[in-house]
PAZAPA-4460 file (N, C-alpha, C; in steps of 0.05 Angstrom, whole numbers, plus 32768, in hexadecimal, padded with zeros to 4 digits):
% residues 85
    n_x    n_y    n_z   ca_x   ca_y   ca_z    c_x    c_y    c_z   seq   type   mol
   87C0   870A   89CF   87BD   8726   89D1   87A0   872C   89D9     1      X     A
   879E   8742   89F1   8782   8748   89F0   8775   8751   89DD     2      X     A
   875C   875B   89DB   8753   8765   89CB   873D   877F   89E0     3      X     A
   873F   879B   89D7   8726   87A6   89E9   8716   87B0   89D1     4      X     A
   86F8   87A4   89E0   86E7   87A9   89CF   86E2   8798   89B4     5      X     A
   86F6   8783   89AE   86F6   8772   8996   86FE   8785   897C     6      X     A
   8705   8795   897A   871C   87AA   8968   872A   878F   8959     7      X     A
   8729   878F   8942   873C   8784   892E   8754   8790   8937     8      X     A
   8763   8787   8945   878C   878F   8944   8794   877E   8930     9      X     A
   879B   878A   8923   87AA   8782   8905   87CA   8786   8904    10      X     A
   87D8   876C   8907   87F8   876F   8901   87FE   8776   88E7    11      X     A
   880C   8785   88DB   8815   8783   88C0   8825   8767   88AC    12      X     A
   8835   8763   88CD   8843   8748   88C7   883C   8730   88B2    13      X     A
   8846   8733   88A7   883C   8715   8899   882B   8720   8881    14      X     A
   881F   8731   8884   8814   8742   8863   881C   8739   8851    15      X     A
   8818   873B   883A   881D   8740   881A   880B   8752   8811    16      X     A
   8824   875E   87FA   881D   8772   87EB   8818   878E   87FD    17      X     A
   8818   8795   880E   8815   87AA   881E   882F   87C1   8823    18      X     A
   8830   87D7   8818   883E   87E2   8819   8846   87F7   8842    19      X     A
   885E   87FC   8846   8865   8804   8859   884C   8815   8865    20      X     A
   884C   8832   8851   8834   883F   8854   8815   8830   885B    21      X     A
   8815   881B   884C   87FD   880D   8851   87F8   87FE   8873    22      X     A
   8809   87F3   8879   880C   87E7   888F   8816   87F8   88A2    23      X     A
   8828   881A   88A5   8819   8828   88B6   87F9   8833   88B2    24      X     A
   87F0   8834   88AA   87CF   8844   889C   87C1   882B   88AE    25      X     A
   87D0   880C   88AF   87B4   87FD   88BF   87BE   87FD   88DD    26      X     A
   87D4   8801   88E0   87DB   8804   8903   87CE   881D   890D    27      X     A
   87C9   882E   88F6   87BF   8854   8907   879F   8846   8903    28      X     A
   8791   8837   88F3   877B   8834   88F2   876D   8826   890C    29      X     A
   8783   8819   8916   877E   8803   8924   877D   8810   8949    30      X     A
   8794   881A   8942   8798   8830   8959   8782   8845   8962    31      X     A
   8779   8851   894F   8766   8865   8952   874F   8859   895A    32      X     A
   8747   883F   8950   8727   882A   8959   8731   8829   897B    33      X     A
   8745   8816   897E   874B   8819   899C   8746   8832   89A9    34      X     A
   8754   883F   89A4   8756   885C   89AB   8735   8863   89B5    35      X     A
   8731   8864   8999   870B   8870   899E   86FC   885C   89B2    36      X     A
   870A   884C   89B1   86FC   8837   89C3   86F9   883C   89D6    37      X     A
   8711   8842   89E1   8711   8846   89FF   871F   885E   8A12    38      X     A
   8710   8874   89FC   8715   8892   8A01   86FE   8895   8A1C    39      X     A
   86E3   8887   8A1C   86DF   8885   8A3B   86E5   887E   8A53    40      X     A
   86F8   8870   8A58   870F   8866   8A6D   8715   8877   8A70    41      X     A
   8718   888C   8A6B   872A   88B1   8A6E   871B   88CA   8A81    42      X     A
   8701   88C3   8A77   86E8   88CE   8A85   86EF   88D8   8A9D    43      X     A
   86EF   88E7   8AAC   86E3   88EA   8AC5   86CF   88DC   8AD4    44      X     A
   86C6   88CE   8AE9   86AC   88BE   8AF6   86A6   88AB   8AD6    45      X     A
   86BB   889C   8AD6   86B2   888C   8ABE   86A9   8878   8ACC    46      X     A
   86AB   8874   8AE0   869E   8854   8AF5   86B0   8846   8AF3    47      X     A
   86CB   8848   8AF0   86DC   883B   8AEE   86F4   8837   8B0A    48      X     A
   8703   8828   8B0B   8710   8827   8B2E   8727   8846   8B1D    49      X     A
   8734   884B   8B34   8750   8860   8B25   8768   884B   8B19    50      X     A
   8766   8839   8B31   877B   8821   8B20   8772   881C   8B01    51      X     A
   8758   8816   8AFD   8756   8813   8AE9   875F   882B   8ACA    52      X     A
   8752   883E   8ADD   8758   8858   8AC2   8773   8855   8ABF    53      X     A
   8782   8853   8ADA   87A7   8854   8ACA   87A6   883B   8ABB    54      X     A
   87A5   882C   8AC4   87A8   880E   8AA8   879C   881C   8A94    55      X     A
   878B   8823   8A8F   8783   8832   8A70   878E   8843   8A66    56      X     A
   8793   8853   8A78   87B4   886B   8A76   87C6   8861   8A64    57      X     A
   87CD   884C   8A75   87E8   883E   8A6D   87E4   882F   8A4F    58      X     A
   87D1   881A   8A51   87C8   8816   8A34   87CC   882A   8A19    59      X     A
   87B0   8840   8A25   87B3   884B   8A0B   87D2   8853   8A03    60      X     A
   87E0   885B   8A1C   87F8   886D   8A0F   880F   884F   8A04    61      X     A
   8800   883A   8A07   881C   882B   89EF   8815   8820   89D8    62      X     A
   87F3   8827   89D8   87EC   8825   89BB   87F5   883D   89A8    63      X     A
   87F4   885D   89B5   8807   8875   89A2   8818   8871   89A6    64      X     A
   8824   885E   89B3   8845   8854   89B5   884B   8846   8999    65      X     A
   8836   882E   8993   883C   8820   897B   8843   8833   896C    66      X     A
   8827   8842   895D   8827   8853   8949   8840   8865   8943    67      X     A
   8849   886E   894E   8868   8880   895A   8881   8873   8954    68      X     A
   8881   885A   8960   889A   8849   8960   8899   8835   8944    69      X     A
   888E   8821   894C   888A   8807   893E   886D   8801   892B    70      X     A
   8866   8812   8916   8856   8808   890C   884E   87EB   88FA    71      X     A
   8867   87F0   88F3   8875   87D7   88DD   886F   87C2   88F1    72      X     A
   8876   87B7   8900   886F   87A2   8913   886D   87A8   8933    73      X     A
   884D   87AB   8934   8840   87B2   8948   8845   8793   895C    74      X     A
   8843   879B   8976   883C   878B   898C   8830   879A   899A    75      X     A
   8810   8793   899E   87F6   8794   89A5   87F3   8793   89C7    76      X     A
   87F4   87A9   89DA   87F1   879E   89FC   87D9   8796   8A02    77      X     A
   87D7   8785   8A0F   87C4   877A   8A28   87AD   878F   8A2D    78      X     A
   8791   8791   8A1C   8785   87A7   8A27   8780   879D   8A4A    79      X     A
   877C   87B9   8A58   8776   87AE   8A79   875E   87A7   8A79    80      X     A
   874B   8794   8A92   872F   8792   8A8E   8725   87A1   8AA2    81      X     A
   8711   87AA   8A94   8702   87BC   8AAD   86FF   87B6   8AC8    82      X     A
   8704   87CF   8AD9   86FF   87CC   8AF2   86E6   87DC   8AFE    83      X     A
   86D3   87DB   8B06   86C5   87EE   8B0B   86BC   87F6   8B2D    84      X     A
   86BA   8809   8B2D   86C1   881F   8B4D   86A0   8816   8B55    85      X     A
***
C-alpha cells in the first residue's frame, strides 16, 4: 500500500480489545491526516500537471469512500505521485 506523506494507515484488522466504535474513530483519524495532507493537490496553480489533480480527486474521494462504507475493514488506495506542470 502506498503511503502519502508517511501517514500511519492503520487497519483495524487483526486488533484486540478494540471496540467497533474504536476502530471506526482510527479509520476517521486516519482519513482526516490524509485528507489534511493533501488538501493542497485541490489548490488552484498548485504546480501540479491537471492529470495529476484528478488522480488526487480520485484518491481523496475513496478515502471518504472508506469512512462511509467500510470502516471495520479498510483497504487503503495507491496514493498517486506527484506530477508537476
Amino acid at each position: 500500500m502506498a503511503n502519502y506523506k508517511n501517514i500511519e494507515m492503520r487497519s483495524p484488522k487483526g486488533l484486540l480489545g478494540e471496540t467497533g466504535a474504536d476502530l471506526e474513530l482510527d479509520v476517521t483519524k486516519t482519513s482526516d491526516a490524509i485528507l489534511l495532507a493533501s488538501d493542497w493537490t485541490q489548490i488552484p496553480n498548485s504546480g501540479l500537471t491537471s492529470d495529476c489533480v484528478t488522480a488526487f480527486n480520485t484518491y481523496r474521494t475513496a478515502i471518504r469512500t472508506i469512512r462511509k462504507t467500510n470502516p471495520a475493514n479498510p483497504t487503503w488506495p495507491d496514493a498517486p505521485t506527484e506530477a508537476w506542470s
